[in-house]
C-alpha positions as CSV (number, residue, x, y, z in Angstrom):
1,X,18.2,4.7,0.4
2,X,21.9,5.3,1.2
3,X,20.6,8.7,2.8
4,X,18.1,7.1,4.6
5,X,20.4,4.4,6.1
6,X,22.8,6.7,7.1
7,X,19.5,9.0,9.1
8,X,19.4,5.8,10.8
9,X,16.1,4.7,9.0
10,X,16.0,1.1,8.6
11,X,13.2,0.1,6.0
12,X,10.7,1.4,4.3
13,X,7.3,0.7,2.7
14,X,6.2,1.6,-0.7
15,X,2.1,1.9,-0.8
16,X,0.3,0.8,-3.7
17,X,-2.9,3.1,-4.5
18,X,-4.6,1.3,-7.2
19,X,-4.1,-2.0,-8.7
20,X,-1.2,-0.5,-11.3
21,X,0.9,1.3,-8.5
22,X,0.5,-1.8,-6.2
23,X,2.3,-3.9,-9.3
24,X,4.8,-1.1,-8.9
25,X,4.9,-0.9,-5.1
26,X,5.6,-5.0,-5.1
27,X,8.1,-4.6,-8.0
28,X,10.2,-2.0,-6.5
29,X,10.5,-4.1,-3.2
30,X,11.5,-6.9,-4.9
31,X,14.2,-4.5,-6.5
32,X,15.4,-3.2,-3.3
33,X,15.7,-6.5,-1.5
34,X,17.9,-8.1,-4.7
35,X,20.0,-4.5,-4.2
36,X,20.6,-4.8,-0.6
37,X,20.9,-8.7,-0.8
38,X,23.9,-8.6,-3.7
39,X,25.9,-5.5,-1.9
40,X,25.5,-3.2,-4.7
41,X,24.4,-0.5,-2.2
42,X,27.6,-1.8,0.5
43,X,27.0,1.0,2.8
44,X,23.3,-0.1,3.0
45,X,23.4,-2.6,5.6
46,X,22.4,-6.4,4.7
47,X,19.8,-5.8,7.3
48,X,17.6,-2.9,5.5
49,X,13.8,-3.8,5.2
50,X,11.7,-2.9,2.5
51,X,7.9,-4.1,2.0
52,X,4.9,-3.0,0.3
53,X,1.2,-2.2,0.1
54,X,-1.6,-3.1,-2.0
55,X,-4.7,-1.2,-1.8
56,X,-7.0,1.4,-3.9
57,X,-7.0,4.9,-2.8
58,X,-10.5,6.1,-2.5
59,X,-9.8,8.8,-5.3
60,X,-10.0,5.8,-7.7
61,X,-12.7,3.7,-5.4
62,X,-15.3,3.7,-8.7
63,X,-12.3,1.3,-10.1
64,X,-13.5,-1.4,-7.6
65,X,-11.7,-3.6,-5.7
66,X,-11.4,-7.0,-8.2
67,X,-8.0,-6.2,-10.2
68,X,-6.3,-4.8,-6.6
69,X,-7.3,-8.2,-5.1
70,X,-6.0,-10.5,-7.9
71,X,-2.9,-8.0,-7.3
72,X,-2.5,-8.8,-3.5
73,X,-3.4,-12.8,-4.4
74,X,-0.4,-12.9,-6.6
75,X,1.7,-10.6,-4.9
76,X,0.9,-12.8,-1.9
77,X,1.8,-16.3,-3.8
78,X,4.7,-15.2,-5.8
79,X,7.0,-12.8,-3.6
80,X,5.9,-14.2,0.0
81,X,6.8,-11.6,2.9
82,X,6.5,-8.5,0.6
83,X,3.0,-7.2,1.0
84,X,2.3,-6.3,4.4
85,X,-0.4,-4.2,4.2
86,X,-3.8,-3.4,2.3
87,X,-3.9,0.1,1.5
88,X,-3.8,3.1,1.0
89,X,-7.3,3.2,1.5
90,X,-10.2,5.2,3.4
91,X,-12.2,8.1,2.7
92,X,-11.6,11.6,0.6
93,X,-14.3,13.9,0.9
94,X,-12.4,16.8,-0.4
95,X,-12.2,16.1,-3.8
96,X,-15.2,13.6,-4.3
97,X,-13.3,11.5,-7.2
98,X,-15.2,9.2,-6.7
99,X,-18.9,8.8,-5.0
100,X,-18.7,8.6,-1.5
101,X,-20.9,5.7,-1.0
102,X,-18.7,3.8,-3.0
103,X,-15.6,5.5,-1.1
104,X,-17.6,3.7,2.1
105,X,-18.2,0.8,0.0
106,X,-14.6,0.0,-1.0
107,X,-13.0,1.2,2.4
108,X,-15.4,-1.6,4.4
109,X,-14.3,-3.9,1.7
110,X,-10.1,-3.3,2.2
111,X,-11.3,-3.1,5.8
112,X,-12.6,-6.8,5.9
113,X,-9.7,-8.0,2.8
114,X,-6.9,-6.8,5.5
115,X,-8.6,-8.6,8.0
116,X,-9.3,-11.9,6.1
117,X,-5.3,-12.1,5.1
118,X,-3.9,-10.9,8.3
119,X,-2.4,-7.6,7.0
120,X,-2.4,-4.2,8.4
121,X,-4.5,-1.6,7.0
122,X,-3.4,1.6,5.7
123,X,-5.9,4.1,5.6
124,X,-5.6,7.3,3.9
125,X,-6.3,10.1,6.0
126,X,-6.5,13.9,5.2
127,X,-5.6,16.5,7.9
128,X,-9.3,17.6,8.6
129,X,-11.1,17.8,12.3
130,X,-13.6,15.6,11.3
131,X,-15.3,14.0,8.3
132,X,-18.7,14.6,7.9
133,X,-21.2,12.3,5.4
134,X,-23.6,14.8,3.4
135,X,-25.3,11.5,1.4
């Protein structure tokens, strides 16, 4: 973080991919924020931001969505300003972890989750011209 500060960077955000790395993600940010709030990093200014996502990636969208909500509702309720974002989620067709009409299914579903809570959605994206449904 020290680098980063010093590039000028002055937060960051650490996304949550399924229900266990979202614990993580929220965790961490917690950490950072006590860190930066106590002085330990001093050349890390007071001012450094640091938030987090939940969301399920759609490599693991066959998971479903229940555990990664009861994630964001306590996340939400117990560290307040942390989460500001669902995500990572959205569509993989390259590897096909997991169905794609479930992939469709779970993305619609963070989709509508982001927009019930008022959070950003961060979607997953894969450097491709276009995705193209075969089922």
């Amino acid at each position: 973080m020290q680098e980063a500060a010093d590039a000028g960077v002055v937060g960051l955000v650490c996304v949550g991919t399924d229900a266990h790395t979202s614990r993580q993600a929220v965790a961490l940010v917690d950490e950072v924020r006590a860190a930066v709030a106590s002085g330990v990093m001093d050349a890390v200014p007071a001012t450094f931001g640091a938030w987090a996502t939940v969301g399920l990636h759609p490599h693991d969208a066959s998971r479903g969505l229940t555990e990664v909500e009861q994630v964001l509702d306590e996340a939400m309720a117990e560290h307040p300003g942390v989460v500001v974002a669902v995500g990572e989620c959205g569509l993989d067709y390259h590897y096909d972890h997991s169905p794609r009409p479930i992939q469709r299914e779970m993305f619609a579903a963070q989709v509508a989750l982001a927009k019930r809570r008022e959070l950003t959605l961060v979607v997953h994206t894969r450097r491709r011209g276009t995705t193209r449904s075969t089922s």
